[in-house]
C-alpha positions as CSV (number, residue, x, y, z in Angstrom):
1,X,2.9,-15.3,-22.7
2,X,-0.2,-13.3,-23.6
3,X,-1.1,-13.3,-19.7
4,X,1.9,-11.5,-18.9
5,X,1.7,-8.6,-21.7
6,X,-1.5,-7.9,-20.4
7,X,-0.5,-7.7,-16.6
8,X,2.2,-5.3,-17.6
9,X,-0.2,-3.2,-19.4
10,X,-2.6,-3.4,-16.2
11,X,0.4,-2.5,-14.1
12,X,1.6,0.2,-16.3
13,X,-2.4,1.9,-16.5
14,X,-2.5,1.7,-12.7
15,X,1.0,3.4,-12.5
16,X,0.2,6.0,-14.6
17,X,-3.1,6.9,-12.7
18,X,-0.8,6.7,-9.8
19,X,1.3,9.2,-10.8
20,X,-1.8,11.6,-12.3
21,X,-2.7,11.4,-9.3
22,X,0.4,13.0,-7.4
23,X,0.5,15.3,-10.0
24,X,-3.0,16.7,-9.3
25,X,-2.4,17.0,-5.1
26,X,-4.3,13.9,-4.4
27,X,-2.3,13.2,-1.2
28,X,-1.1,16.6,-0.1
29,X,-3.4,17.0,2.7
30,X,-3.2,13.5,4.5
31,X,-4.9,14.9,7.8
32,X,-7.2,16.6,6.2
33,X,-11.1,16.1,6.8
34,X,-11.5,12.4,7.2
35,X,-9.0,12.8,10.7
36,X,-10.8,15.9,11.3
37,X,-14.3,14.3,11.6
38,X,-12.7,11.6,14.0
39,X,-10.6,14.2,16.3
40,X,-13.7,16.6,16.8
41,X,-13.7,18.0,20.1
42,X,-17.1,19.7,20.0
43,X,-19.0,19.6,22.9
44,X,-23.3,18.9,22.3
45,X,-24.1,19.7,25.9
């Protein structure tokens, strides 16, 4: 029984940094720089 109080409470912290998280923009800008650096079409020559 004890294991299953504390797997709610684990649940419940990572749901609440989770939803921190959306509150501070954290996934606004999907295609931001990390597809940027893959897509770059600038020529070295």
């Amino acid at each position: 029984m004890f294991l299953l109080f504390v797997a709610a409470g684990v649940g419940l912290i990572f749901l609440s940094l989770f939803y921190w998280a959306l509150k501070r923009g954290q996934f606004d800008n999907i295609e931001g720089p990390a597809r940027r650096m893959i897509l770059d079409d600038e020529d070295d020559d």
